[in-house]
N, C-alpha and C positions, 0 to 999 in steps of 0.2 A: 206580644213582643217576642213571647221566646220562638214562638212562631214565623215570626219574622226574619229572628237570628235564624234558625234554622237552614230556610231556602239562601238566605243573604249568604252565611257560609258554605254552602252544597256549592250557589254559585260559581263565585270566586275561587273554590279549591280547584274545580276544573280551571282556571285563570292561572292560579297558582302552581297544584301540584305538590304544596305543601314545601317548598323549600330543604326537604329534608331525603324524600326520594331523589335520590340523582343518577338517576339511571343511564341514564344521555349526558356524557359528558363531551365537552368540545376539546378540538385535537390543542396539544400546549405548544403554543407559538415558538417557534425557533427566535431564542435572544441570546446574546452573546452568551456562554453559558458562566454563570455563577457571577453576574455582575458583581462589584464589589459594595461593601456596606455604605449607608451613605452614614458621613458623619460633621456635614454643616448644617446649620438653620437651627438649633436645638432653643426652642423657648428655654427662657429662665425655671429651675427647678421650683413648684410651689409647694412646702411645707418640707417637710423629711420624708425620705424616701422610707415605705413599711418593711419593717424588717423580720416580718414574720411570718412571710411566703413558706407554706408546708413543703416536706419532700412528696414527690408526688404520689409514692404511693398511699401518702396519710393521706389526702386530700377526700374532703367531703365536700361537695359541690350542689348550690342551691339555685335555680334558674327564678328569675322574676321575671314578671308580666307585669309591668306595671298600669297596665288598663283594666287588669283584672285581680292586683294587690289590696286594691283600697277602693273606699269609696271615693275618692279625692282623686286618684288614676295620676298620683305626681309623686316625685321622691320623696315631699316630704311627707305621703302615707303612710312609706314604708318605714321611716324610724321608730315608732313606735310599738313596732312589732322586728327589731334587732335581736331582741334578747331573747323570744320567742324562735329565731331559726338558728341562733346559736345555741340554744339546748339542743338542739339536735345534732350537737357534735360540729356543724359546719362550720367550716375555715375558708370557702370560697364563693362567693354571692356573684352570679351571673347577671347582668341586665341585658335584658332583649333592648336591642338596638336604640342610642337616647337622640337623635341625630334630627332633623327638620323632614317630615314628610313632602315629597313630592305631589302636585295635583292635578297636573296635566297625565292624562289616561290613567289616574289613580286607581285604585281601590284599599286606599289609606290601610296600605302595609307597612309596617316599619319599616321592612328593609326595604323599601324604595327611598335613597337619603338624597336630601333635595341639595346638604351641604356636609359637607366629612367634618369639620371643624365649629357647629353649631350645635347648640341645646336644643330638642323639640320644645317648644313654649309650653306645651299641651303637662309636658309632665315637671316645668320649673326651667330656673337659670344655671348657668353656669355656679354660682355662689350654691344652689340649692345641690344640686349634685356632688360639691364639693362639702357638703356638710356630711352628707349621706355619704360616701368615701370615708371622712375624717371619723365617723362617730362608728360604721364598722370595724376600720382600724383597729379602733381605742377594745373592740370586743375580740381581739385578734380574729377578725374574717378580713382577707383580702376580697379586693374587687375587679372584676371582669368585665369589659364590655364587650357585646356583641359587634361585629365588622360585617359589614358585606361589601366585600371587597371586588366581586363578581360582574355588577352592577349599581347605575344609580337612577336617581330620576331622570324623566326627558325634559324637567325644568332645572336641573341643577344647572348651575354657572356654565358646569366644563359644556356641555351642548354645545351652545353657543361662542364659547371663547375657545373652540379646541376639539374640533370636531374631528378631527384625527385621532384624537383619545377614543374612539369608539369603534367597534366594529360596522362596517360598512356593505350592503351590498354590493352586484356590480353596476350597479345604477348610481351609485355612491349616497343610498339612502344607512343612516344608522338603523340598525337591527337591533331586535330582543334576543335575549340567550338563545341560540340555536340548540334545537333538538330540548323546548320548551315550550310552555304558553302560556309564559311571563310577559305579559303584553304590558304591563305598566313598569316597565324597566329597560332599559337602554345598555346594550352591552359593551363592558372596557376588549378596547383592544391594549391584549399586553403584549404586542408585537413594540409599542409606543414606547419608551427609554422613559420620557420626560414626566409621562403621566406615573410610571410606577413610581417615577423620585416623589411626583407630588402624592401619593399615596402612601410611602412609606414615612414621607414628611406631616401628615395628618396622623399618622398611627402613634408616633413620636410626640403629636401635641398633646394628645389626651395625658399618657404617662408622665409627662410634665407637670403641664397646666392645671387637672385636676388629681394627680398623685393614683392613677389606675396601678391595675398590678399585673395588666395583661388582656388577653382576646380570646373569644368563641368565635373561630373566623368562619362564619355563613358560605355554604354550595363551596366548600375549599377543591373540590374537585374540582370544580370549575376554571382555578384560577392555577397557571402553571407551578410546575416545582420551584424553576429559577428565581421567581418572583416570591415566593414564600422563605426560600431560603436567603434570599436578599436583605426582605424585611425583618425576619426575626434577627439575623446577623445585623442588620443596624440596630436594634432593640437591644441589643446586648451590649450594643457600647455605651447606652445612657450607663453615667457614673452609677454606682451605691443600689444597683435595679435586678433583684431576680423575679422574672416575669411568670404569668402562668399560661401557656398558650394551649388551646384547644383548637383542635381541626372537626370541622363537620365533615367530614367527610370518609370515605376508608382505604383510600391509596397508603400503600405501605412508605414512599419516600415522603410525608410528611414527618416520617420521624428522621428520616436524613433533612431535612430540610429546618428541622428546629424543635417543631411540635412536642411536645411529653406526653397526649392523649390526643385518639381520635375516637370516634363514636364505633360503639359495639351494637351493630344494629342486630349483626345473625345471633347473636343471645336473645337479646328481646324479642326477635321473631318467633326463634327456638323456646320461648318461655312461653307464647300465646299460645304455638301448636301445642305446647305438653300442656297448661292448663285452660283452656277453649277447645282445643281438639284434641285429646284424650292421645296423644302422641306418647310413645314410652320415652320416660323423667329418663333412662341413660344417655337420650340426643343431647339432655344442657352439657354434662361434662365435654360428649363430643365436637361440641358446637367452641364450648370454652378453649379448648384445647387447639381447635382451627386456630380462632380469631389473634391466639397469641403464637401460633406457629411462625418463626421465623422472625420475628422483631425483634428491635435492638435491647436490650438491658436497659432494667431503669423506663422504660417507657408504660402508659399503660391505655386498657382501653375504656370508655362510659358506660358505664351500665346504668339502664333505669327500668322502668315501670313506667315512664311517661315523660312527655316533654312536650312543649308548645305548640311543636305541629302536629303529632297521634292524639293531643287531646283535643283541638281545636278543628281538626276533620276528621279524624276516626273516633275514639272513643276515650272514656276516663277509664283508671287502671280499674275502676270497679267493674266495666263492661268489658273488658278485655280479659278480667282474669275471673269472674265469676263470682264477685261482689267483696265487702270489706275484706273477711276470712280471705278471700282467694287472693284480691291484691296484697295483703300483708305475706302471704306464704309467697306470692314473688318476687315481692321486694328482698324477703328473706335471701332467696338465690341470689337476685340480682346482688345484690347488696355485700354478701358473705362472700360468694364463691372466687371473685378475685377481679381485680379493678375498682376503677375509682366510682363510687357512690352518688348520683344524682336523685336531688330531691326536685319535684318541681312544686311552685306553689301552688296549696292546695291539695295537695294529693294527699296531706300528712292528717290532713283532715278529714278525708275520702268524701270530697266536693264533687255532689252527685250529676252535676251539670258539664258541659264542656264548656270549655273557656277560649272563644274567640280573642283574636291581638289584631284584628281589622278595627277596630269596635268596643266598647266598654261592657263589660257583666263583672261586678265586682261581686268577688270569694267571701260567704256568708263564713266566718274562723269559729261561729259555736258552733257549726255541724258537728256529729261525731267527735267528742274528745276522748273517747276511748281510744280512737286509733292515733291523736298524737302524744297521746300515752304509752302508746306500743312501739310509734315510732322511735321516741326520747329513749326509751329503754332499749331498741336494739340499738341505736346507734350508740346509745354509753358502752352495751360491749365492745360493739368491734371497736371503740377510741381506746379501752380499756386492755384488749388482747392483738400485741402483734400480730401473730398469729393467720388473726383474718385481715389482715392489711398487707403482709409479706410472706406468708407462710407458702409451705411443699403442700399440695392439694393430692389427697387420696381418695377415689372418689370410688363408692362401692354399688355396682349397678342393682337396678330392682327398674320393674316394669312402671313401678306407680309411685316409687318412694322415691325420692332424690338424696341420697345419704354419701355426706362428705368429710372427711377429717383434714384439719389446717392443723398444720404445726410450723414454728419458729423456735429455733432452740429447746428450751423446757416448755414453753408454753404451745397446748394442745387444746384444739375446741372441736367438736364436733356437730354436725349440721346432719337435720334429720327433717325430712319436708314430705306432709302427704302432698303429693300435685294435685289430689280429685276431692271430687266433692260427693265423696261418699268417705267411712272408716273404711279404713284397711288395716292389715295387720302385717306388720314387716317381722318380714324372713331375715334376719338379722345378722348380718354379713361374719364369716366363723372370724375372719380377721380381728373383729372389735367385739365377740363374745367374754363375755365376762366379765367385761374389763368395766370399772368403777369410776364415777362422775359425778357432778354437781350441776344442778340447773340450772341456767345462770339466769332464766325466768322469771324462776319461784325459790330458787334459795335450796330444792330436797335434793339429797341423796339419789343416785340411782344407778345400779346395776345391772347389765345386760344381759340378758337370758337368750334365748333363740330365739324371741320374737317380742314383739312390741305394738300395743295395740295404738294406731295414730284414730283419731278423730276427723272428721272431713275436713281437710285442709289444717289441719295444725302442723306446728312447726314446733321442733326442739331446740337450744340450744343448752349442749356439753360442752362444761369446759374440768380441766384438770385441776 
């Protein structure tokens, strides 16, 4: 069978492209510009609105696969493992897409959604979701759904009832995303008025109906400025609601547009080249330094080690970064050096398989519990140090070391990361010679000399 998965997903990626690369994006349709919000049709509020949406840059953010959460592949798998991803410090639980699959030209992708305002049966009801919502809450995690806003299936209703909603050849056949080979998906024209009102009117039902706290909004590139600024502007007028919205994508106007995070893809790139291809550890600051160049205040960007599509056609962070040791020293980066924190599931266990979302392989949770051991522990610091959540980043270069100091007012931590997989000894930057610390590992004592001997891929954290 794993044999199976294999070719099965090789396939379909070429089909897909992973949803995550968006290379080829399509030109953004001229619409009046900055329609206004829409603010009728509001389903009745259900339960209390959560009132304990982080500011973003505390935000720790956990992505689920619910095909690949449980053996059971339904929401109610995941509750009993709630209090297991809030030791981890998280406050925001992502679900990949919960919506009715498509099955005409399928290949039972989530984001192909057969209906914007339906439950997939596969993973529960309306009611089951809504427990799973409610029983986060109560552990202060808000909750996220995935949007693919981009596209739907070629069996959803709109097809048929509204075939204007979609983009058209000149034969007036509907298309797949151009400058794609998404062939089991049908692309929105958002030249359409009517269709964007009924899409910002589904987005609007969820945060009602089942008390969401916001969107990962899927190929965001894809879908114009206007329309995004549209829909988060109507999101903002539900009464008593601060929302958490995430953009996949890395256009700069999605933070004009509403967004608070988009995806830090040139980090995580810049993280594989310095630990898989032996690239000098000074690119992550440079690379860090681009990705925030010029964005507005207050905004931030994803950082991970892994997420649904790198693990489901390229690799798990232990093959990407050169096994447990290697992935935990770049979580470390990813993690510390600045932006919001994504955990995916599995990863905190270093789940040695890739995990398909066409398909079920459910996540064996006694693999390695050393490393969600290690996990729990760094993330208690950075919940525990400003610092590495809002802090001034001083970042001191070395070929192989990646050594960074965060400070926030009084409070100072220091980051110190072999990238390789051999010992080195770090030339110990004159700036932070001498100067006196605490482990915040192991609890000792430690003073900085002119050099320090690191272990293959260990990682330090100093704090004051």
């Amino acid at each position: 069978m794993r044999l199976k998965r294999f070719f099965y997903a090789l396939f379909f990626s070429l089909l897909t492209v992973g949803f995550a690369s968006l290379s080829c994006k399509k030109e953004n349709p001229v619409v009046t510009p900055d329609p206004p919000p829409v603010t009728t049709e509001n389903p009745v509020q259900y339960e209390t609105p959560f009132l304990g949406i982080p500011q973003t840059a505390d935000v720790v953010m956990y992505e689920i696969n619910e095909r690949a959460f449980s053996a059971a592949g339904t929401f109610a798998g995941i509750l009993p493992h709630l209090d297991s991803i809030k030791s981890l410090g998280v406050n925001v639980i992502w679900l990949m897409p919960i919506n009715p699959i498509g099955a005409v030209k399928s290949v039972n992708s989530p984001y192909c959604v057969k209906n914007y305002v339906e439950v997939n049966p596969e993973y529960g009801n309306l009611e089951n979701l809504r427990t799973l919502v409610r029983e986060a809450h109560k552990r202060n995690m808000a909750v996220i759904l995935d949007w693919a806003a981009n596209h739907t299936s070629w069996d959803n209703p709109w097809v048929q009832a509204h075939k204007d909603w979609y983009t058209q050849d000149a034969a007036g056949n509907i298309i797949y995303p151009e400058g794609t080979n998404w062939q089991d998906v049908a692309d929105l024209n958002y030249n359409n008025a009517a269709m964007r009102l009924e899409m910002i009117k589904a987005l609007k039902y969820w945060v009602l109906t089942a008390n969401v706290d916001g969107y990962r909004c899927d190929a965001a590139d894809y879908v114009p400025y206007s329309f995004w600024k549209q829909a988060i502007d109507s999101l903002k007028l539900v009464p008593n609601r601060k929302l958490v919205m995430l953009a996949e994508g890395a256009r700069k106007d999605h933070f004009d547009a509403g967004f608070q995070m988009n995806f830090g893809w040139d980090l995580f790139n810049k993280n594989v080249d310095v630990f898989k291809n032996s690239q000098p550890a000074s690119g992550l600051n440079t690379t860090h330094q681009s990705e925030y160049s010029g964005l507005p205040n207050g905004v931030q960007k994803l950082r991970f080690t892994s997420n649904h599509d790198k693990d489901a056609w390229e690799d798990t962070p232990l093959g990407f970064f050169g096994g447990k040791d290697g992935s935990m020293a770049a979580f470390v980066m990813a993690a510390y050096m600045g932006g919001v924190p994504l955990i995916y599931n599995g990863q905190e266990v270093g789940c040695p398989v890739k995990l398909p979302f066409f398909s079920r392989s459910p996540i064996n949770w006694a693999t390695n519990p050393d490393m969600m051991l290690a996990y729990q522990k760094l993330m208690n610091i950075r919940s525990s140090h400003s610092a590495l959540r809002s802090g001034s980043l001083e970042y001191y270069a070395d070929a192989d070391i990646a050594a960074f100091k965060r400070k926030y007012l009084n409070d100072e931590v220091l980051v110190i990361v072999n990238t390789r997989n051999v010992a080195k000894t770090y030339q110990v930057s004159g700036a932070i010679q001498n100067t006196s610390w605490t482990d915040a590992l192991t609890g000792t004592a430690l003073t900085l000399g002119n050099q320090l001997s690191m272990n293959a891929f260990e990682y330090r954290v100093l704090v004051k």
